[in-house]
C-alpha positions in Angstrom: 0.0 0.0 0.0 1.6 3.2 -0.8 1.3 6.5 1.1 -2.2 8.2 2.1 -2.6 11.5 1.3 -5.0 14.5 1.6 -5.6 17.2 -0.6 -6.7 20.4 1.1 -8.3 23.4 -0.5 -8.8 26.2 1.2 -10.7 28.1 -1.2 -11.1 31.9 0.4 -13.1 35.2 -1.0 -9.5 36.8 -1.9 -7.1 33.5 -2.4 -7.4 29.8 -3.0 -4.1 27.4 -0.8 -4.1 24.0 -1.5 -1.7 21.5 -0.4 -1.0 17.6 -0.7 -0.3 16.3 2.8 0.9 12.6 3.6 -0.9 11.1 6.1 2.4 11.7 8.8 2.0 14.8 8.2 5.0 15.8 5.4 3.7 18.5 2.9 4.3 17.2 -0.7 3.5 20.5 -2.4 1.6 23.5 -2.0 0.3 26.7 -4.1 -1.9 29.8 -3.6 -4.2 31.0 -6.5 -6.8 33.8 -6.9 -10.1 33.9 -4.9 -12.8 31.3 -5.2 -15.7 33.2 -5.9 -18.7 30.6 -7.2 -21.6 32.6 -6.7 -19.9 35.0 -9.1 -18.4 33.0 -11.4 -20.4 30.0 -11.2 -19.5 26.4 -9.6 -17.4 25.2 -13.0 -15.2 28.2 -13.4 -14.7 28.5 -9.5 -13.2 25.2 -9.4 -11.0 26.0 -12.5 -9.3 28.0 -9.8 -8.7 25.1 -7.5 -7.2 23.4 -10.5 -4.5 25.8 -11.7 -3.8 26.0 -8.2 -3.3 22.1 -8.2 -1.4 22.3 -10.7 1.1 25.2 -9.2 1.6 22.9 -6.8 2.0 19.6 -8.1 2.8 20.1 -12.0 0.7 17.9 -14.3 -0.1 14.8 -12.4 -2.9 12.7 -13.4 -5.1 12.7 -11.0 -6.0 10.7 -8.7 -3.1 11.7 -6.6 -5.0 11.9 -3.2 -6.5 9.3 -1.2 -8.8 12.3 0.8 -9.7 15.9 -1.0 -10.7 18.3 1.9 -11.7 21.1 0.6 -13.7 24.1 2.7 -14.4 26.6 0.5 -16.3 30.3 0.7 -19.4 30.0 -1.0 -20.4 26.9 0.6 -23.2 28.2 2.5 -25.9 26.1 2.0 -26.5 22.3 1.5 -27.2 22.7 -2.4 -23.8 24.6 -2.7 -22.4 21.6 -1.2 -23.7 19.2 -3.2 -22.9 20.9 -6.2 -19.4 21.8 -5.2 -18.4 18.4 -4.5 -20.1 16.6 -7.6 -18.0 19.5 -9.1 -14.7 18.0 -7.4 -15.4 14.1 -7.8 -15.9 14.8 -11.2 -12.5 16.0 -11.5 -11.2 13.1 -10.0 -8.5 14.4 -7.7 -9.3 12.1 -4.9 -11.0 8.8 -3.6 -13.2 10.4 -1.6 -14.0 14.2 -1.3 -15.3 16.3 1.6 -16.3 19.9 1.1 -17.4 22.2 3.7 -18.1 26.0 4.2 -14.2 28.0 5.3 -15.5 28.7 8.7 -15.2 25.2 9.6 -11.3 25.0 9.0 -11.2 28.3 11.0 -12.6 26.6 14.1 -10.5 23.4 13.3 -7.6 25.5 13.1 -8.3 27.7 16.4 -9.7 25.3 19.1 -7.6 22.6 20.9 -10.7 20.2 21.0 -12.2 20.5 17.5 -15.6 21.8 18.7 -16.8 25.4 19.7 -17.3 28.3 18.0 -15.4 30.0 15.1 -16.4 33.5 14.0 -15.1 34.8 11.0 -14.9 38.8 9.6 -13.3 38.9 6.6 -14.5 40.1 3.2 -17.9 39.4 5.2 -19.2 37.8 8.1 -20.1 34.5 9.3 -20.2 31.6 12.0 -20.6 28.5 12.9 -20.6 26.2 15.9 -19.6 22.7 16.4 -21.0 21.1 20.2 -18.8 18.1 22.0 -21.3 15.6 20.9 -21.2 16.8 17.0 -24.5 19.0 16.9 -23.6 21.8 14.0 -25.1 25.5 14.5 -24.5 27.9 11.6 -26.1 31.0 9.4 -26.9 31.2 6.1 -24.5 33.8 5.5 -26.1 35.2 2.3 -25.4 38.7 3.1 -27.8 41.5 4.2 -30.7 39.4 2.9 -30.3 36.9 5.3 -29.3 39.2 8.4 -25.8 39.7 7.7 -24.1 43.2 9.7 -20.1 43.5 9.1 -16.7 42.2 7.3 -14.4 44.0 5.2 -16.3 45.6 2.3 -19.5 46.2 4.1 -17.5 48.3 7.1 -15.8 49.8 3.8 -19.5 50.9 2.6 -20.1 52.2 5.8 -17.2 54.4 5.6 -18.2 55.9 2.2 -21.6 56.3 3.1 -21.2 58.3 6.0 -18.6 60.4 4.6 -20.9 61.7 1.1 -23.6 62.0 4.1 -21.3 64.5 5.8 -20.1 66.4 3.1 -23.5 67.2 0.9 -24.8 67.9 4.6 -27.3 64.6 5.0 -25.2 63.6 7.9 -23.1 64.0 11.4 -19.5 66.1 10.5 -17.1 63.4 10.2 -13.2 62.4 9.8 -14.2 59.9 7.4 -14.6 62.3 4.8 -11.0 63.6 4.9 -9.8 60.0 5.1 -11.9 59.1 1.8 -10.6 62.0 0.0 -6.8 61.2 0.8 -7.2 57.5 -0.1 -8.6 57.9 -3.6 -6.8 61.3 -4.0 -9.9 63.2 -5.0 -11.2 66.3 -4.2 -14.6 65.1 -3.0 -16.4 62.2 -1.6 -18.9 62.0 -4.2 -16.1 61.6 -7.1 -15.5 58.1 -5.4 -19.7 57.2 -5.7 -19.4 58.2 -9.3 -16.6 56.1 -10.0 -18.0 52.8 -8.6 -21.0 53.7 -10.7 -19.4 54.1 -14.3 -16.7 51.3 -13.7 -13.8 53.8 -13.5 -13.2 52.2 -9.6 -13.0 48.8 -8.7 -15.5 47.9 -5.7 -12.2 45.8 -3.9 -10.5 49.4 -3.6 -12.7 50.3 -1.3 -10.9 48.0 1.3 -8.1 50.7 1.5 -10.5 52.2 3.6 -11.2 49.4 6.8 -8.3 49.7 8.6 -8.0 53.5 8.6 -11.9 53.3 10.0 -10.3 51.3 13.5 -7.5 53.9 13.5 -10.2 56.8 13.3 -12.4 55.5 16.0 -10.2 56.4 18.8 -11.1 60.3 18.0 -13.9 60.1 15.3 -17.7 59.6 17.2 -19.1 59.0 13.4 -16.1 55.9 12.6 -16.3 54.8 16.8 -20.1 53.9 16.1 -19.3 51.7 13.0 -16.7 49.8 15.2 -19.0 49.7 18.4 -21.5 47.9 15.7 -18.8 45.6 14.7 -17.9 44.5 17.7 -21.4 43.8 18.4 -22.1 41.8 15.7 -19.2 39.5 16.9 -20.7 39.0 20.2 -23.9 38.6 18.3 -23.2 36.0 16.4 -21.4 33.8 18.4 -23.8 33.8 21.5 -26.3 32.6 19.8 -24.8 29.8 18.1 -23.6 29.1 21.8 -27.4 29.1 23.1 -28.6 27.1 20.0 -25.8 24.2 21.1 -26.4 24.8 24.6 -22.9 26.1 25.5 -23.4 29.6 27.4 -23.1 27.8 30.7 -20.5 25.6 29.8 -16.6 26.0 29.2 -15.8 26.6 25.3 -13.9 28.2 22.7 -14.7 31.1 20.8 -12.7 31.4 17.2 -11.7 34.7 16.1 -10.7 34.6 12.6 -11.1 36.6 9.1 -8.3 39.5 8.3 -10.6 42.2 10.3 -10.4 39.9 13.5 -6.5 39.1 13.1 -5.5 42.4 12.5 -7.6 44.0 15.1 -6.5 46.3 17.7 -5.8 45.4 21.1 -8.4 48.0 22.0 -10.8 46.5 19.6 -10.7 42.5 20.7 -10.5 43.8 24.5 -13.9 45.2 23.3 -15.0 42.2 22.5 -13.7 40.1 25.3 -15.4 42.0 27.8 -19.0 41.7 25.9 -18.5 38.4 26.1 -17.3 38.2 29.9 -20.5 39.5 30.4 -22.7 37.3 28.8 -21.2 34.4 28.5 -18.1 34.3 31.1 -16.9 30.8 30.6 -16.0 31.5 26.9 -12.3 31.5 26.0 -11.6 33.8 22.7 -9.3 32.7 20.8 -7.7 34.7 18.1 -6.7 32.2 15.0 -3.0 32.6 14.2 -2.7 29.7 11.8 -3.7 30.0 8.1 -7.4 27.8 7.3 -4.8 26.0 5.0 -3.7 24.5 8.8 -7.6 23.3 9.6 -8.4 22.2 6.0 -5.9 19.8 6.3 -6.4 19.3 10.4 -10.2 17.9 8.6 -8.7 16.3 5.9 -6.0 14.2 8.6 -9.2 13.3 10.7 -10.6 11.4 8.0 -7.5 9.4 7.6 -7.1 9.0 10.9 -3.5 10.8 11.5 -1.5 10.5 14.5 -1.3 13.7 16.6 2.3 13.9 15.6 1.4 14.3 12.1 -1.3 16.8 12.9 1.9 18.6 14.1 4.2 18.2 11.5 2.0 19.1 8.9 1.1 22.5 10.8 4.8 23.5 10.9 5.0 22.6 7.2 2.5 24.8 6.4 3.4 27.8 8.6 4.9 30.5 6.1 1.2 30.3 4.8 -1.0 33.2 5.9 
């Protein structure tokens, strides 16, 4: 019999890791690609990502190569997505068998010393999910506004923008924001930056220049200190109630911080946090994630094949210059 391996897949809103993983845990190859985007592009063209990532990593191997794909994946926010992304994958024959589940799982994989808890995520948007000791799953729909959605990267980046064209036409509260906007895109008004994203002349992903001057501005700014407060609450939000629908406010547990806007975040912005939740739900340990999901993807992938925890190890460290 030769080696067992897993293929993981990390496929993200802004990149796409893989890596092929023994099952001791020695990391065969690895690659980062654009972002996997299906609900843009479609399920077909998403995966074509995934595969010229493959191939960055591994060259042109026929596949099967991989006893195990685990793949967790943006976009997979529903059953139906998951069905179709993983007929999508078994078609393309990389693996035996194929596992595909939504990127906040390999957050909370990555993050918690058990496996189980509570991983939210604020990245290019929001989202959460919980995991209970005896297996129960909590989770969102994470569709966006329409399905309750408050926070991540572009929408605090909307925020920005719209309070600052309210301040300056004279709709809204006087604001720093407005001067920040200004300097960013190097115009003369706020406006000028609306009317760009409207005729095309401005790509929408610009606007993420503008998230982590907005935490930097909400230590003097009331206007950018309200969009913050609103952040933070959305954190606690989401992750106390997935800990009442599993049961877990009374009980000792991880909470996953993870997502670019949670990892880069002030001290005096997760200190917010911590102390919303010490008040609600004080048994809660937060956890800020410091591995890449590349690390949980393939934590998933090495719990299918059973790995030793010495691989689970080995395979971290070999992945560690991957963020």
């Amino acid at each position: 019999m030769g080696v067992r391996t897993v293929l993981a897949v990390d496929g993200g809103n802004s990149k796409t890791d893989v890596a092929l993983v023994t099952a001791d845990g020695v990391v065969l190859g690895r690659a980062r690609g654009p972002g996997f985007t299906p609900h843009q592009v479609g399920v077909s063209a998403a995966v074509d990502v995934i595969a010229a990532t493959v191939r960055a990593a591994m060259g042109d191997v026929r596949p099967p190569f991989a006893d195990h794909v685990s793949a967790y994946l943006a976009g997979a926010d529903l059953p139906e997505d998951e069905t179709a992304l993983r007929a999508e994958l078994e078609w393309r024959g990389y693996g035996r068998s194929v596992e595909v589940g939504n990127d906040t799982f390999a957050v909370l994989r990555a993050g918690s010393r058990n496996g189980w808890g509570v991983a939210v995520v604020c990245g290019a948007g929001v989202n959460a999910v919980g995991v209970g000791p005896d297996g129960r799953v909590a989770r969102f729909p994470a569709l966006g506004r329409v399905s309750g959605d408050w926070g991540g990267g572009m929408h605090l980046a909307e925020e920005v923008l719209w309070h600052a064209v309210r301040a300056e036409d004279g709709r809204g509260a006087a604001t720093a924001l407005v001067a920040l906007v200004r300097s960013r895109f190097g115009v003369e008004r706020v406006v000028d930056v609306s009317l760009g994203l409207h005729r095309g002349e401005i790509a929408v992903s610009s606007l993420d220049q503008l998230v982590g001057p907005l935490f930097d501005a909400a230590g003097s700014d009331e206007v950018a200190a309200g969009i913050v407060a609103r952040m933070a609450d959305e954190v606690c939000a989401l992750g106390l109630a997935l800990l009442d629908r599993l049961d877990l406010r009374e009980r000792a547990v991880e909470v996953v911080l993870g997502g670019g806007v949670l990892t880069a975040a002030s001290p005096a912005f997760l200190a917010t946090i911590r102390r919303k939740y010490a008040r609600r739900a004080p048994l809660a340990e937060l956890v800020v994630s410091t591995d890449a999901p590349i690390v949980g993807v393939t934590q998933l992938g090495l719990d299918h094949l059973g790995a030793t925890r010495a691989a689970y190890e080995r395979a971290a460290a070999g992945l560690v210059t991957i963020r």
